[in-house]
C-alpha positions in Angstrom: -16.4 19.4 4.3 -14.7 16.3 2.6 -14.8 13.0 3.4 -12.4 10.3 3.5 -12.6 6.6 2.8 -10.0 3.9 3.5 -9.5 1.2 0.5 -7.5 -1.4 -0.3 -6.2 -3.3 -3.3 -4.8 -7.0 -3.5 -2.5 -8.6 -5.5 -5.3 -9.2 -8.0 -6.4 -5.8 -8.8 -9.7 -6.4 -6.3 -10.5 -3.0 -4.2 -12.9 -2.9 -1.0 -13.1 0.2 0.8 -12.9 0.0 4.9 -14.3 2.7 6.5 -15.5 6.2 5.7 -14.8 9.4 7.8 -14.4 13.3 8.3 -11.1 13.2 9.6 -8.3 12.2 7.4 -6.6 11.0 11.0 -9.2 8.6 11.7 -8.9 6.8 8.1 -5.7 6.7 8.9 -5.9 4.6 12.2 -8.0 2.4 10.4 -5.8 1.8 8.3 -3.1 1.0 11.3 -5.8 -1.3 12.8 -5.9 -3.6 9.9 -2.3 -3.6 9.7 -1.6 -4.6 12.8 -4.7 -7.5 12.3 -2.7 -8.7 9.0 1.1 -8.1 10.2 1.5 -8.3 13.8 -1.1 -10.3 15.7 -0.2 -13.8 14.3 1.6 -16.5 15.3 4.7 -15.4 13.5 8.1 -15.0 15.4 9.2 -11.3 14.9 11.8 -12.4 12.7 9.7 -14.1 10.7 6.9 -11.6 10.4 10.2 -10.1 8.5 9.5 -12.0 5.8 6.2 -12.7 5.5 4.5 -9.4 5.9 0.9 -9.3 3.9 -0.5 -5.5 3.5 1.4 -2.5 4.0 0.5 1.5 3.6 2.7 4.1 2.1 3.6 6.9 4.5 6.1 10.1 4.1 8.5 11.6 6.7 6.4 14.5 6.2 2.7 13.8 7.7 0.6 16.2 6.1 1.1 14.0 3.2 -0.9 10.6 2.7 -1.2 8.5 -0.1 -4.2 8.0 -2.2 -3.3 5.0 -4.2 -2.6 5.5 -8.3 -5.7 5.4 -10.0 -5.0 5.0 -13.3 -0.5 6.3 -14.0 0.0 7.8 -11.5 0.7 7.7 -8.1 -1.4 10.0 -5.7 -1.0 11.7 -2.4 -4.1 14.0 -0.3 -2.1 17.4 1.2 -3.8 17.2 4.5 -2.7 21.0 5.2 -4.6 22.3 1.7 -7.0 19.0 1.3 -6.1 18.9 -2.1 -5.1 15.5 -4.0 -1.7 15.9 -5.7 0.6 13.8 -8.2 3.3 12.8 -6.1 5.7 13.2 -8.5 5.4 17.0 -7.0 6.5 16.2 -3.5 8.9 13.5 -4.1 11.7 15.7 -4.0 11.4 15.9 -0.5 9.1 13.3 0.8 10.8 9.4 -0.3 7.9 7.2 0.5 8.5 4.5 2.4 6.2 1.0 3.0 4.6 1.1 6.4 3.7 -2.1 8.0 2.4 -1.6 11.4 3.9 -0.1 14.5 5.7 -3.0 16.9 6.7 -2.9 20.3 10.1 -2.6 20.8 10.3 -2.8 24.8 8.3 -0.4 25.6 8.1 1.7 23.3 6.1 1.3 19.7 8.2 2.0 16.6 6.7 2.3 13.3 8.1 -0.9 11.1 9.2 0.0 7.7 9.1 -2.7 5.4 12.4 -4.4 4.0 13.8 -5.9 1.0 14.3 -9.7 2.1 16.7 -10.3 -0.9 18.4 -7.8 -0.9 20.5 -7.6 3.0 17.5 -6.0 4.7 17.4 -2.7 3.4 13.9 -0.5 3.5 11.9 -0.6 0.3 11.8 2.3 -0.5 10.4 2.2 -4.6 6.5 2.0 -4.4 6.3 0.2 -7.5 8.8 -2.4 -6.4 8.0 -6.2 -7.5 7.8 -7.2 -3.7 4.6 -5.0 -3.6 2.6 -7.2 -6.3 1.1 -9.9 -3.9 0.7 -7.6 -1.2 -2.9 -5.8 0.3 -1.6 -2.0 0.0 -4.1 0.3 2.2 -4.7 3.5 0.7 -6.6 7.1 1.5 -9.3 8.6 -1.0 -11.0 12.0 -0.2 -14.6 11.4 -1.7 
């Protein structure tokens, strides 16, 4: 059975990986965790948590699909349904990635916050290479 490790990579190229487990879920949460440490549970206003956002993961509408960082050209994905680790040039057509920053409470309810472009009138980021991404901590999946 495979395992899965959470990692990250800064701004500066560094990588340190978070947590190993069985369960490609569970990697996942940990991932959410340290989100919400980095994005939400700061002193920040809501509005300017906006703006000043520091890690992020990429996530799909579809979630059999998580992302497993881009290694050397390419960017990755793990098929949780097959357990194999794809290009995701393959499942693009379908799946637009989008830059997940933690879920927030919005009343009641928890929504997951997808990460805008601040320059240009709020709209998601949706390009995973974009140059807001640079200085960020991106959290990533790796089956090992």
């Amino acid at each position: 059975m495979a395992k899965y490790q959470l990692w990250s990579r800064d701004g500066y190229g560094q990588n340190q990986i978070h947590a190993t487990e069985n369960n490609i879920e569970d990697v996942f949460k940990k991932g959410e965790e340290l989100l919400k440490n980095d994005n939400i549970d700061n002193a920040l206003t809501n509005e300017e948590k906006e703006d000043n956002w520091e890690s992020y993961m990429v996530i799909f509408d579809n979630n059999d699909y998580y992302y497993a960082g881009k290694p050397i050209t390419k960017h990755m994905v793990i098929d949780a349904r097959t357990d194999k680790v794809l290009k995701m040039e393959n499942i693009i057509d379908k799946n637009i990635p989008k830059i997940y920053c933690g879920k927030i409470l919005n009343g009641k309810n928890s929504e997951k916050w997808i990460a805008t472009n601040v320059n240009r009138m709020k709209k998601e980021l949706i390009g995973i290479d974009s140059p807001e991404l640079e200085d960020k901590v991106c959290y990533f999946i790796k089956k090992v």
